[in-house]
TIRO-2110 file (N, C-alpha, C; in Angstrom, 1 decimal):
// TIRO-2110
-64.5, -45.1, -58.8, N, 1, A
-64.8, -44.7, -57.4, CA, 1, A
-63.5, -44.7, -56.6, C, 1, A
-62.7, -45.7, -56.6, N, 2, A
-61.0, -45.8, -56.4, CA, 2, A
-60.5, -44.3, -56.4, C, 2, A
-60.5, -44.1, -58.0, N, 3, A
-59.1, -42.9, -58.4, CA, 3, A
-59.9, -41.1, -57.5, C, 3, A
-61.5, -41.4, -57.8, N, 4, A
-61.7, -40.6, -57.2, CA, 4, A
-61.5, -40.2, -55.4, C, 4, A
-61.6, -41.7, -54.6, N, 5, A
-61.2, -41.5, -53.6, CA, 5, A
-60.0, -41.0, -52.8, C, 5, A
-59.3, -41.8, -53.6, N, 6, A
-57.7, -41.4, -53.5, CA, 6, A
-57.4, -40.2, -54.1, C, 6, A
-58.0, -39.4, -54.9, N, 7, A
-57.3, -37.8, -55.3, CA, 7, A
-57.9, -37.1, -53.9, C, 7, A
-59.0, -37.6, -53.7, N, 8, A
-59.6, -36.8, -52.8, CA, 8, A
-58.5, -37.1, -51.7, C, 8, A
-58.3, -37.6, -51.0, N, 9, A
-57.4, -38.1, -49.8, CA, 9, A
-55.9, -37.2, -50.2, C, 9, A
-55.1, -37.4, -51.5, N, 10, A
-54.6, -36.6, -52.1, CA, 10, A
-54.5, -34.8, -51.8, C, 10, A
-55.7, -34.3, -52.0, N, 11, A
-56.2, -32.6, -52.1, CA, 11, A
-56.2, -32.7, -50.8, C, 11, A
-56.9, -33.5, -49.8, N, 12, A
-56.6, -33.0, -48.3, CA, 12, A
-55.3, -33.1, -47.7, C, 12, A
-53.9, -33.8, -48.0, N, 13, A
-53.3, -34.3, -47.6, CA, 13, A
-52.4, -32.7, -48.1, C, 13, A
-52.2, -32.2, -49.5, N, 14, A
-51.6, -31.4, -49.8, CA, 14, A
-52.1, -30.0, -49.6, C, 14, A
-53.9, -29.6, -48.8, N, 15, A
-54.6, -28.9, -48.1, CA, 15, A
-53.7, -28.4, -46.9, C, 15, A
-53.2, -29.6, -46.4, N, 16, A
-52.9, -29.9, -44.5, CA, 16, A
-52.0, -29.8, -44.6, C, 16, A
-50.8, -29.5, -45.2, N, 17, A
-49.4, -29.4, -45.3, CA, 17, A
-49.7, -27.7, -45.3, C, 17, A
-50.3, -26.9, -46.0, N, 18, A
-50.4, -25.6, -46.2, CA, 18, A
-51.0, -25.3, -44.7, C, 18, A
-51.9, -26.0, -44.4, N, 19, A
-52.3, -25.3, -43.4, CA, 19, A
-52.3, -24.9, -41.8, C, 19, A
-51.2, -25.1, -41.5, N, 20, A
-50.0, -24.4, -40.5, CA, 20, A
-49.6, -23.2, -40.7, C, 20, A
-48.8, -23.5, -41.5, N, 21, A
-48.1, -21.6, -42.3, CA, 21, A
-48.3, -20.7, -42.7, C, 21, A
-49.9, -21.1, -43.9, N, 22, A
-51.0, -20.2, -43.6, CA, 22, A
-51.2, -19.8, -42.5, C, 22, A
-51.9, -20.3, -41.6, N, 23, A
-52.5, -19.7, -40.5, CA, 23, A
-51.2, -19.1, -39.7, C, 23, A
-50.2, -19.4, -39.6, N, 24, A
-48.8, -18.2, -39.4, CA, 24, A
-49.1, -16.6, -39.7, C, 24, A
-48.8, -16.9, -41.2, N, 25, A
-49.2, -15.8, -42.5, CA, 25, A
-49.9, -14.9, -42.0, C, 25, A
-51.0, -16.1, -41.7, N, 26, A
-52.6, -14.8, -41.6, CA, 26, A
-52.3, -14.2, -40.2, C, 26, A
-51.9, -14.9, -38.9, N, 27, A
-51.6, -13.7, -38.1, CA, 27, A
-50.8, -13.2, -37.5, C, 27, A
-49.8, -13.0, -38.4, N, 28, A
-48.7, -11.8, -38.7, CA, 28, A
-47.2, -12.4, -37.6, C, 28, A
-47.3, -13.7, -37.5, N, 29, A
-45.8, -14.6, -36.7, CA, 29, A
-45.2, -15.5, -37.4, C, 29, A
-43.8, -15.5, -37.0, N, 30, A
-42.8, -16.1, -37.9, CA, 30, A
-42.9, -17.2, -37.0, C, 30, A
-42.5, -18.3, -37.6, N, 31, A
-42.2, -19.5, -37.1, CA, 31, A
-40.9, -19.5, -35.8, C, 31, A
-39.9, -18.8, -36.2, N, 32, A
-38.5, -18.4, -35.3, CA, 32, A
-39.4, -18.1, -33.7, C, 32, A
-39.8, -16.8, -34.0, N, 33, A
-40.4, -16.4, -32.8, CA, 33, A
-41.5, -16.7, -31.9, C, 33, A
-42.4, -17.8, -32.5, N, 34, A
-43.2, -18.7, -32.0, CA, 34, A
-42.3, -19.8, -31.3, C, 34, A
-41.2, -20.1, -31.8, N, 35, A
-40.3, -21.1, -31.1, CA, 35, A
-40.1, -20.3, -29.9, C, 35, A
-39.5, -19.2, -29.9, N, 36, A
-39.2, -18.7, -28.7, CA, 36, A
-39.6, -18.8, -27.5, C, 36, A
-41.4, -18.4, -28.1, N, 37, A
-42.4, -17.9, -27.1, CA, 37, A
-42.5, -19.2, -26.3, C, 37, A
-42.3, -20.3, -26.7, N, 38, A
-42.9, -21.3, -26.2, CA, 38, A
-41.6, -21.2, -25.3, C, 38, A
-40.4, -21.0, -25.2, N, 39, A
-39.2, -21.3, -24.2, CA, 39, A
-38.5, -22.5, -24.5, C, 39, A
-38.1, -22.8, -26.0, N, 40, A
-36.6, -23.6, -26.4, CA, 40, A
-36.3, -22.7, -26.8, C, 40, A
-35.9, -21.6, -26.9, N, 41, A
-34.4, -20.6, -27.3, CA, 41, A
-35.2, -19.2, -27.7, C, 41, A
-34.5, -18.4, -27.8, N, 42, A
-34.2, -17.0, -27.6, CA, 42, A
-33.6, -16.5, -28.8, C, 42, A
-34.4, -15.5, -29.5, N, 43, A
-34.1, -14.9, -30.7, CA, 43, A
-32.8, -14.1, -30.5, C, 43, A
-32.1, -13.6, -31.1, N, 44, A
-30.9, -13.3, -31.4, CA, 44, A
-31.2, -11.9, -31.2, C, 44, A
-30.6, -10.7, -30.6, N, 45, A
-31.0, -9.3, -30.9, CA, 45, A
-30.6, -8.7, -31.7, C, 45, A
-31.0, -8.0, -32.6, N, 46, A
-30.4, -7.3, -33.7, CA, 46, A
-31.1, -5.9, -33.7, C, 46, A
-30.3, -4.9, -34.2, N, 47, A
-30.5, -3.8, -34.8, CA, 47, A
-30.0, -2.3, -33.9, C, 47, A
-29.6, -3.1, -32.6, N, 48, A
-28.7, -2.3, -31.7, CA, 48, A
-27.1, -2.9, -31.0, C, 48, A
-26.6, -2.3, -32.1, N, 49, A
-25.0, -2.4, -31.6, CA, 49, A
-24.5, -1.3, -30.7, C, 49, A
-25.1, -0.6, -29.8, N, 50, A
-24.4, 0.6, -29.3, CA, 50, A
-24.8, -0.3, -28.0, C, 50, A
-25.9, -1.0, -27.7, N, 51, A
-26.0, -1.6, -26.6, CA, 51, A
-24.8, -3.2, -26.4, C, 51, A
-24.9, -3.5, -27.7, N, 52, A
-23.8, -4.8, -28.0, CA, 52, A
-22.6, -4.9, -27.3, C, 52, A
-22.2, -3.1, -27.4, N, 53, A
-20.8, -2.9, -27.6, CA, 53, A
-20.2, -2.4, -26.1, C, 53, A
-21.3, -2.4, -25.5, N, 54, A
-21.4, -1.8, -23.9, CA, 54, A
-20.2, -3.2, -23.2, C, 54, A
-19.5, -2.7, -22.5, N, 55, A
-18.4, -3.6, -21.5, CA, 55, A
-19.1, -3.8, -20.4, C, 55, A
-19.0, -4.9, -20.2, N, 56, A
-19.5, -5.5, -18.6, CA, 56, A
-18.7, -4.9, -17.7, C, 56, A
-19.3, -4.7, -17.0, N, 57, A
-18.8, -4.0, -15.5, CA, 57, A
-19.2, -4.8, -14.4, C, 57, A
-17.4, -4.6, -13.9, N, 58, A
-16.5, -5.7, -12.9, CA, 58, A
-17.6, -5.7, -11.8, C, 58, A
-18.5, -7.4, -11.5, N, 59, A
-18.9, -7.4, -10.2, CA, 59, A
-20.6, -7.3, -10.7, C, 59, A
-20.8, -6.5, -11.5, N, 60, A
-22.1, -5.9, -11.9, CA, 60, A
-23.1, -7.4, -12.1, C, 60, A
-24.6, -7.5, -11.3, N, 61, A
-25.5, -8.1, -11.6, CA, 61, A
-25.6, -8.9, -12.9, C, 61, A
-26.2, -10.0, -12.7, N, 62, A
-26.6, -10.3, -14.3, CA, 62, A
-28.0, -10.2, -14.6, C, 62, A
-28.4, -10.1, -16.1, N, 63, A
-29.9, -8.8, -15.9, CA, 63, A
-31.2, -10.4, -15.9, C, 63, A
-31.9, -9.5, -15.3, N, 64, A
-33.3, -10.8, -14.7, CA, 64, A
-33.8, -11.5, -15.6, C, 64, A
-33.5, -12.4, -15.6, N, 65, A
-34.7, -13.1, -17.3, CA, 65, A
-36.1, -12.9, -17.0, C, 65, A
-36.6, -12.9, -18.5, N, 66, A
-37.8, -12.3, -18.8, CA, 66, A
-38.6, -13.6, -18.3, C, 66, A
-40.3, -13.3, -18.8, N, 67, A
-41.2, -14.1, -18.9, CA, 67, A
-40.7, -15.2, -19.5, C, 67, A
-40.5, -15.1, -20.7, N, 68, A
-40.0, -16.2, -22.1, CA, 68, A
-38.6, -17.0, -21.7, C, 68, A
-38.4, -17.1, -20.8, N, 69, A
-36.7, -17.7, -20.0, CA, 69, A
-35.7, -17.0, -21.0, C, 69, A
-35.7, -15.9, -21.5, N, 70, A
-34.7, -15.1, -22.0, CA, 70, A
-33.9, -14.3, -21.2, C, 70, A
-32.8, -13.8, -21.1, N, 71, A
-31.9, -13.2, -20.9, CA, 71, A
-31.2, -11.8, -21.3, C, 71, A
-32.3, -10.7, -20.7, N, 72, A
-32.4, -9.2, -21.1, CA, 72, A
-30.8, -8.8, -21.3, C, 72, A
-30.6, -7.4, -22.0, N, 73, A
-29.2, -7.1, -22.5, CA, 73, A
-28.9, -6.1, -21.5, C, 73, A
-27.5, -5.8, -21.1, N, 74, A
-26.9, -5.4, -20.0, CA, 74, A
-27.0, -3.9, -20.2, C, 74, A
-27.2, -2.9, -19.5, N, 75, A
-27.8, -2.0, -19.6, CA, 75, A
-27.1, -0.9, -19.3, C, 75, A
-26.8, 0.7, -19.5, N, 76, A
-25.7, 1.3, -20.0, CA, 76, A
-25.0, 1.2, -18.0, C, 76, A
-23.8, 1.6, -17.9, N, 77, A
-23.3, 1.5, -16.6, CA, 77, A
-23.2, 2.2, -15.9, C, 77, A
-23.6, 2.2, -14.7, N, 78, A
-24.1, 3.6, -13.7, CA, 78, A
-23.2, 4.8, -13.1, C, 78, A
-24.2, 5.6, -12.5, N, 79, A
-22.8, 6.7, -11.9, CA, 79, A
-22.0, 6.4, -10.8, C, 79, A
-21.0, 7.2, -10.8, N, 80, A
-20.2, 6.5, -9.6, CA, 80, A
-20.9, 7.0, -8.0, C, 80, A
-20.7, 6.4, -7.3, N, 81, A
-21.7, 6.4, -5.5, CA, 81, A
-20.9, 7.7, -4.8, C, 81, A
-21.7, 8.2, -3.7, N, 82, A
-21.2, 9.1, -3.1, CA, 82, A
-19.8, 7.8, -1.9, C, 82, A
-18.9, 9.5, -1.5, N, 83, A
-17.9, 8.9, -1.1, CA, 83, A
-17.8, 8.2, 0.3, C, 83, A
-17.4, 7.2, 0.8, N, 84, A
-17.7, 6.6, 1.7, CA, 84, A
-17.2, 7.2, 3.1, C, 84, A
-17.8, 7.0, 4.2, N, 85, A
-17.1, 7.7, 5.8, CA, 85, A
-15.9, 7.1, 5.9, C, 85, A
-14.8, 8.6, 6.6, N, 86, A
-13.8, 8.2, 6.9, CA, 86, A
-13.7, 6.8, 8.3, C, 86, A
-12.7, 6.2, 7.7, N, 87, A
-12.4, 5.0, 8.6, CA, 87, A
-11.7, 5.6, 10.1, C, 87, A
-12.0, 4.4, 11.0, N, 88, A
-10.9, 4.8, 12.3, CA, 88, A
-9.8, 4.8, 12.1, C, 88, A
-10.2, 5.8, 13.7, N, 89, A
-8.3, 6.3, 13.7, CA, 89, A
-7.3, 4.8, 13.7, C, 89, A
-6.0, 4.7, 13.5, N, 90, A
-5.0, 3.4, 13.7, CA, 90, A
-4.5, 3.8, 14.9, C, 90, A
-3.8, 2.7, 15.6, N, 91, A
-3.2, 2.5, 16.3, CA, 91, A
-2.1, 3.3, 16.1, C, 91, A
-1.3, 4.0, 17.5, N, 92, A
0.0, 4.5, 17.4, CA, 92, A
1.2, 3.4, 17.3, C, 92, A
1.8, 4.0, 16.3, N, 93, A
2.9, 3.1, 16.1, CA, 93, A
3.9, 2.9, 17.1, C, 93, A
4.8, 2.0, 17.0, N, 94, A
6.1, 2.2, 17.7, CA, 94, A
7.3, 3.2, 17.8, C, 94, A
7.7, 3.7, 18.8, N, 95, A
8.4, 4.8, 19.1, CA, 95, A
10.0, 4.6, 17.9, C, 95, A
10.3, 5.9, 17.5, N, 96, A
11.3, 5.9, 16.4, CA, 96, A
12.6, 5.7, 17.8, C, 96, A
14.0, 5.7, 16.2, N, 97, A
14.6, 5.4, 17.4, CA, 97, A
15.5, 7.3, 18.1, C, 97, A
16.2, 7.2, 19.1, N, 98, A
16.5, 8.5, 19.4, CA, 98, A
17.7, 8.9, 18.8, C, 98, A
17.7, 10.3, 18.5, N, 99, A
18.4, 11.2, 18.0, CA, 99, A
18.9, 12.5, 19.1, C, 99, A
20.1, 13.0, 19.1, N, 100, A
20.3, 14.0, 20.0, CA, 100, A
21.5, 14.4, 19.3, C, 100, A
22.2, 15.5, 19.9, N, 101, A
23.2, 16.3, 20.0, CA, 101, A
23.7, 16.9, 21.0, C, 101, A
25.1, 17.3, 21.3, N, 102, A
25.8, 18.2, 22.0, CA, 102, A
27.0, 18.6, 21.8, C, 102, A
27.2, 20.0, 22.4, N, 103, A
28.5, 20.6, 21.6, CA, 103, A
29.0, 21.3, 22.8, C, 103, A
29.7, 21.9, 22.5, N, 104, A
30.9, 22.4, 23.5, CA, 104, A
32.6, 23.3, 23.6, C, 104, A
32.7, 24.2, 23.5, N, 105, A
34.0, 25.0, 22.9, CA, 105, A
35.3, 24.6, 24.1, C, 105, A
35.8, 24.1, 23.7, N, 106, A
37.2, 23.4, 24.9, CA, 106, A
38.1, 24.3, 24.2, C, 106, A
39.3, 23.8, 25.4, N, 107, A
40.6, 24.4, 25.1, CA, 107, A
41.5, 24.2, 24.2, C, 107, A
42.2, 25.3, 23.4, N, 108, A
43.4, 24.9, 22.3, CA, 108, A
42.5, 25.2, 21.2, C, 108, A
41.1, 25.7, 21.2, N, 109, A
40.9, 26.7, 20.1, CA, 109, A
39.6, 25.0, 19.4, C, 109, A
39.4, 24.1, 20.8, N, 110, A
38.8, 23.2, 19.9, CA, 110, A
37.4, 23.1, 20.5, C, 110, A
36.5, 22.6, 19.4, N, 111, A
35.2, 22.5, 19.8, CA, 111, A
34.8, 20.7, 19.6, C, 111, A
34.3, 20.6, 20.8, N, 112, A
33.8, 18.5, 20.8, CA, 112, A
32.6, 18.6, 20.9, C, 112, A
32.0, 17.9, 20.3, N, 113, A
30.6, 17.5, 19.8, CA, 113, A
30.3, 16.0, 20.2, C, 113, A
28.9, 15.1, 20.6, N, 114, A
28.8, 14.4, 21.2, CA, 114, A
27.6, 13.8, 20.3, C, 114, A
27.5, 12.5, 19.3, N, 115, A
26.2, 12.7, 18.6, CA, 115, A
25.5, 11.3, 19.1, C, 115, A
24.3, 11.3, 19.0, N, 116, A
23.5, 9.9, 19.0, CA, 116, A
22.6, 9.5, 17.9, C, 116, A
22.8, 8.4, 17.3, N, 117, A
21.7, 8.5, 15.9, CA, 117, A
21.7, 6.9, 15.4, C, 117, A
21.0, 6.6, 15.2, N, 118, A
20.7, 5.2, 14.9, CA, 118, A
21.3, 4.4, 16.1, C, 118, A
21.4, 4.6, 17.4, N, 119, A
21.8, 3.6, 18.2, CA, 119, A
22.9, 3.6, 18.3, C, 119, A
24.2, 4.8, 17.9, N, 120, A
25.1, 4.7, 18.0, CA, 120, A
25.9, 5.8, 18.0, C, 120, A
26.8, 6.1, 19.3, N, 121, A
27.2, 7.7, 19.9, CA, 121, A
28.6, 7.6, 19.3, C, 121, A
29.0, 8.9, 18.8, N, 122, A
30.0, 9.3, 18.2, CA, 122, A
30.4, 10.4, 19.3, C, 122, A
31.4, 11.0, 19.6, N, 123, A
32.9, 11.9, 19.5, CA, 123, A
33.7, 12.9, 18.2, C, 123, A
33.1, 13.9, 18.7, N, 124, A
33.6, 14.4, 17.4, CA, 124, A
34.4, 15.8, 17.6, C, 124, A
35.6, 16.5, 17.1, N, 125, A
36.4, 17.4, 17.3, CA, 125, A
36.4, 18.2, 16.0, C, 125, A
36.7, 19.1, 15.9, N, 126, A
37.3, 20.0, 14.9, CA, 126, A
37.6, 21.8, 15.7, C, 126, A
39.2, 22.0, 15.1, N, 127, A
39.7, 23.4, 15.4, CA, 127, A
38.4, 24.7, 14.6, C, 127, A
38.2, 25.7, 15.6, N, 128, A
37.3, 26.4, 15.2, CA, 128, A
38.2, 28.0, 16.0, C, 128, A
38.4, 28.7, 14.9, N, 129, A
39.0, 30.1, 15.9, CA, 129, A
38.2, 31.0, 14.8, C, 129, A
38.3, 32.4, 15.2, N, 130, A
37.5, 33.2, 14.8, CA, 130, A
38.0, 33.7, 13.0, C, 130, A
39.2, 33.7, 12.6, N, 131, A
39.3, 33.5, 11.3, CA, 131, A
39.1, 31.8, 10.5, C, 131, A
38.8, 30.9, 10.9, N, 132, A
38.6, 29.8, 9.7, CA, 132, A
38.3, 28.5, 10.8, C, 132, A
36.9, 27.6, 10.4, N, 133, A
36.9, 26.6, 10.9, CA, 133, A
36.6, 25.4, 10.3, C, 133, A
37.3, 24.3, 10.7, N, 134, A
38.0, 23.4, 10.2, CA, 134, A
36.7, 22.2, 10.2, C, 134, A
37.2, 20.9, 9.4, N, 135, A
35.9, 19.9, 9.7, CA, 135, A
36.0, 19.3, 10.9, C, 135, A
34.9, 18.5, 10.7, N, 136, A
34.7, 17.8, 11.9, CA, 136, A
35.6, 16.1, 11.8, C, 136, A
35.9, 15.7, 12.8, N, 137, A
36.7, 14.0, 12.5, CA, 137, A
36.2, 13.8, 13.6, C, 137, A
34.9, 12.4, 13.3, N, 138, A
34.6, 11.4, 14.1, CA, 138, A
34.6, 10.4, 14.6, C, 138, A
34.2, 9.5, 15.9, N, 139, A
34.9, 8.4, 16.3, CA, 139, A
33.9, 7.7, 17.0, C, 139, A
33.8, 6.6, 16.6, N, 140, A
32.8, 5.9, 17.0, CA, 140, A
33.1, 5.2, 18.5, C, 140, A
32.1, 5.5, 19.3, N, 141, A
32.2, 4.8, 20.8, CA, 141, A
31.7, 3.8, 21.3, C, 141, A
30.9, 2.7, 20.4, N, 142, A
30.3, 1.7, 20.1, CA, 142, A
30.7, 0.5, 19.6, C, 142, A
32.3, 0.6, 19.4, N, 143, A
32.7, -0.5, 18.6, CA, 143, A
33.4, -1.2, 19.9, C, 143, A
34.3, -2.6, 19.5, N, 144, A
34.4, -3.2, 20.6, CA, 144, A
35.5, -3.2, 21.4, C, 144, A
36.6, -1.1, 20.8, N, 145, A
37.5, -1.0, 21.6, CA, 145, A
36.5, 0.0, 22.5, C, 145, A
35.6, -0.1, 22.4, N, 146, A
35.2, 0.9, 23.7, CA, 146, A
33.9, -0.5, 24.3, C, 146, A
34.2, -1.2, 25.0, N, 147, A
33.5, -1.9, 25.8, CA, 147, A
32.5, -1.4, 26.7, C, 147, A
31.1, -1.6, 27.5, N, 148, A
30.3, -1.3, 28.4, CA, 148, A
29.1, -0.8, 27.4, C, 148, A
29.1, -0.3, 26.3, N, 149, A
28.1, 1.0, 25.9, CA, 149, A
26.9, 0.4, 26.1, C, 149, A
25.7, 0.5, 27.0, N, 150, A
24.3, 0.3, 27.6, CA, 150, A
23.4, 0.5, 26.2, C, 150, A
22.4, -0.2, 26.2, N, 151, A
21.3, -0.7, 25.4, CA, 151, A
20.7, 0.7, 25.7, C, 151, A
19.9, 0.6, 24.6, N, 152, A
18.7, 1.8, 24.3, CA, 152, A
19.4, 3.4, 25.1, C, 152, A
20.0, 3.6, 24.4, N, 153, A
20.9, 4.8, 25.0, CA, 153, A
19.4, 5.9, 24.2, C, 153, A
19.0, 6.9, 24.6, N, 154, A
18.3, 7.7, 24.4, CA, 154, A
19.0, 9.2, 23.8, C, 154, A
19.5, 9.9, 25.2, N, 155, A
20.3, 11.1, 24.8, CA, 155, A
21.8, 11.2, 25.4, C, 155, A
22.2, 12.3, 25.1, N, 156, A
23.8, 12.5, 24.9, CA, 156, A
24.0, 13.8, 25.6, C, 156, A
25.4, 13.8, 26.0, N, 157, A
26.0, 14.9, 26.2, CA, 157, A
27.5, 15.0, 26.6, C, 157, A
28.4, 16.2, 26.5, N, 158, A
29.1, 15.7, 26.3, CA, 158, A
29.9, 17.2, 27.6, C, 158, A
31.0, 17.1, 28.1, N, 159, A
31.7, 17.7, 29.1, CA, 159, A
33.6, 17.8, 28.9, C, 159, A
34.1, 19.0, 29.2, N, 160, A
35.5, 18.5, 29.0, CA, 160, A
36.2, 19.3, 30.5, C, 160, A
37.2, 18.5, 30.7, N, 161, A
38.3, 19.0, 32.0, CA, 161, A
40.0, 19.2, 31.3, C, 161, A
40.0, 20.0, 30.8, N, 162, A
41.5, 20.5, 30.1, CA, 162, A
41.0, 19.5, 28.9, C, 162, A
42.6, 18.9, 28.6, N, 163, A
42.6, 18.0, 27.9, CA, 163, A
41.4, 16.3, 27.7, C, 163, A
40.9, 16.5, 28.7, N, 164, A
39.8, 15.3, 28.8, CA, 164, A
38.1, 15.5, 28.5, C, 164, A
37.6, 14.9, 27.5, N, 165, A
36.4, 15.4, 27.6, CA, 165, A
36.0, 13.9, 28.5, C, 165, A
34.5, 14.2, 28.3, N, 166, A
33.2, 12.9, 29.2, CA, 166, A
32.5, 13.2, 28.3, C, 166, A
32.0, 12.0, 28.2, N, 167, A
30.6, 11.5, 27.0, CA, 167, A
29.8, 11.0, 27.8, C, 167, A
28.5, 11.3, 28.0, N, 168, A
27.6, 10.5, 28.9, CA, 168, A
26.2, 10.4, 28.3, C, 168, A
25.7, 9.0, 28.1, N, 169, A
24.0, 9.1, 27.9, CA, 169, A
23.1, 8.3, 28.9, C, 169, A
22.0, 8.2, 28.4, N, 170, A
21.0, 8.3, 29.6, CA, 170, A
20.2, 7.4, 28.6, C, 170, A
19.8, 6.1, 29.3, N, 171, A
18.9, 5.3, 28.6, CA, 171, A
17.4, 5.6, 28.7, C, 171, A
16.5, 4.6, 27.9, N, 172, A
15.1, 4.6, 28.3, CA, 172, A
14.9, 4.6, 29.7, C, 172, A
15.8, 3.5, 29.8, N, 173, A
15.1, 2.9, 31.7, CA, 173, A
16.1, 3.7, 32.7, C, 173, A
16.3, 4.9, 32.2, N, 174, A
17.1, 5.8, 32.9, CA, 174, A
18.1, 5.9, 33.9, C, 174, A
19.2, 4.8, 33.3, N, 175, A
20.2, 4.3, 33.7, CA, 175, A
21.5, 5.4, 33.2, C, 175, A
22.5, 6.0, 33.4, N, 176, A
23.4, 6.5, 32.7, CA, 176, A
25.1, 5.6, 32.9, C, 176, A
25.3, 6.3, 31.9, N, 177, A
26.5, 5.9, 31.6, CA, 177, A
27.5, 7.1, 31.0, C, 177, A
29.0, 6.7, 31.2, N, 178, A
30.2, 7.7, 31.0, CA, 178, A
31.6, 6.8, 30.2, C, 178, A
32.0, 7.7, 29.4, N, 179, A
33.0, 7.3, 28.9, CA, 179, A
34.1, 8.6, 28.5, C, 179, A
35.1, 8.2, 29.1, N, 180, A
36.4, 9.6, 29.2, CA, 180, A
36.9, 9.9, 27.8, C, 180, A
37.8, 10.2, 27.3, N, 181, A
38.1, 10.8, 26.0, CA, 181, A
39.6, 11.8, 26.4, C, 181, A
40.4, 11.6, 25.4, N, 182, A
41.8, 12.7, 25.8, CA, 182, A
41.8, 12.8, 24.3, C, 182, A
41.9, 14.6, 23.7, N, 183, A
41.8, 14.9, 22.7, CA, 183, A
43.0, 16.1, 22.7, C, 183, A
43.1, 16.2, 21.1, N, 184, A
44.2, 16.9, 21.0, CA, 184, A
44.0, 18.1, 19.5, C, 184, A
44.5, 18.8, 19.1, N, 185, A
44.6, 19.4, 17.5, CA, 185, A
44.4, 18.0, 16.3, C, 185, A
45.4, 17.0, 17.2, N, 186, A
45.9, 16.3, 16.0, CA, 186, A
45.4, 14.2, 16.5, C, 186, A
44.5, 14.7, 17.8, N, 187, A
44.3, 13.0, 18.2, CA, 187, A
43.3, 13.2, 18.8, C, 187, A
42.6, 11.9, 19.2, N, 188, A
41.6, 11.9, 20.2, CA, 188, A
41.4, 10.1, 20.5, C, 188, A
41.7, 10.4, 21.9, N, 189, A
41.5, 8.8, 22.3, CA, 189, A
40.7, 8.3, 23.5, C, 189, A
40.3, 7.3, 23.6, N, 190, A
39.5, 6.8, 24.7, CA, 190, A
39.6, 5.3, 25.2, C, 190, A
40.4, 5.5, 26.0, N, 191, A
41.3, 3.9, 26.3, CA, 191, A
40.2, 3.6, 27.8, C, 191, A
39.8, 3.9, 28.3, N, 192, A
39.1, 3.3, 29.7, CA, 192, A
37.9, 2.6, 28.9, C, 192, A
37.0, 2.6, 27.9, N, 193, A
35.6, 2.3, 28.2, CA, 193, A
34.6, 2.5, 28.8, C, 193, A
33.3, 2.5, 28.9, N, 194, A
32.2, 3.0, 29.5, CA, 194, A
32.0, 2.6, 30.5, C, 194, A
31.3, 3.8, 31.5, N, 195, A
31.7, 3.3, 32.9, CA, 195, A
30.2, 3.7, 33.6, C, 195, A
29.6, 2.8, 34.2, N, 196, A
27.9, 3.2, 34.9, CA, 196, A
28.7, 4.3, 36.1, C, 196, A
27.0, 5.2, 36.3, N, 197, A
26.9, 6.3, 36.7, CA, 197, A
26.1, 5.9, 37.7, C, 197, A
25.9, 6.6, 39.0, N, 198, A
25.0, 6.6, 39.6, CA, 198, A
23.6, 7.0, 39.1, C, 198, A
22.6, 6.7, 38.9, N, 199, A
21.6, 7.0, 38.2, CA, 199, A
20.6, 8.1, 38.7, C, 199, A
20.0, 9.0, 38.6, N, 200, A
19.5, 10.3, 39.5, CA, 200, A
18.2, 9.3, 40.4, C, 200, A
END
């Protein structure tokens, strides 16, 4: 009565071991993906590497997890968006700085020129006659043997009396100023310095 009990106890014991996995078997789920369903982990995807191989795109959403707390695969990357409205107009900049010229045919076959450019007025001579003309030799009126020369000088111009030309410019704040000049074939000098003008 013993041996028979205990086999019996036995045959059920090695029954109930089978009968889990059976009942798997019979309807048609793997053990793996029953774990899933319940939500401790997430099957591995396999059998599409074209989606694998897809590059995340900078900024791009991360995709919604599913029912099963999985984490769907990133999906191919979109078109590009229409183009955006132009932006406002900017602000006008600051005023450049001024540029001018002036010229003039004097006596002895010479021509003096008067320039302004980067903030700083030149004197300039060269012989010009009707067979061949010569370069130009400039002199700067801004250094500190020509004393007086006024801030924000604008434009230029330039005047001669025989041997003497005048250099005169005219600031923003519309102040002017003069500086004499004695020029020659072979010299040109300016020993007074700049001298204010009555202003118009």
């Amino acid at each position: 009565m013993g041996y028979f009990s205990r086999a019996g106890r036995r045959a059920a014991w090695v029954a109930g071991g089978f009968a889990v996995p059976l009942a798997l078997v019979l309807t048609g789920v793997s053990a793996p993906v029953a774990v899933a369903a319940g939500g401790a982990s997430c099957a591995k995807p396999g059998g599409d590497d074209d989606l694998r191989s897809v590059k995340p795109v900078k900024g791009a959403k991360a995709a919604p997890m599913g029912g099963n707390g999985c984490q769907g695969q990133r999906g191919q990357r979109g078109g590009k968006g229409p183009k955006g409205d132009r932006g406002p107009k900017g602000d006008r900049g600051p005023a450049g700085p001024c540029v001018d010229l002036d010229s003039v045919k004097a006596v002895a076959d010479q021509e003096l020129s008067a320039a302004l450019i980067r903030g700083r007025v030149y004197i300039g001579r060269r012989t010009a006659t009707p067979v061949a003309v010569g370069p130009y030799i400039w002199k700067d009126l801004t250094t500190r043997a020509n004393p007086g020369f006024p801030k924000n000088a604008c434009s230029v111009s330039i005047t001669f009396t025989g041997p003497r030309a005048y250099v005169k410019v005219l600031t923003q704040g519309g102040d002017v100023s003069e500086i004499a000049c004695d020029y020659g074939p072979m010299s040109m000098t300016c020993p007074l310095g700049w001298q204010a003008v009555v202003k118009p």
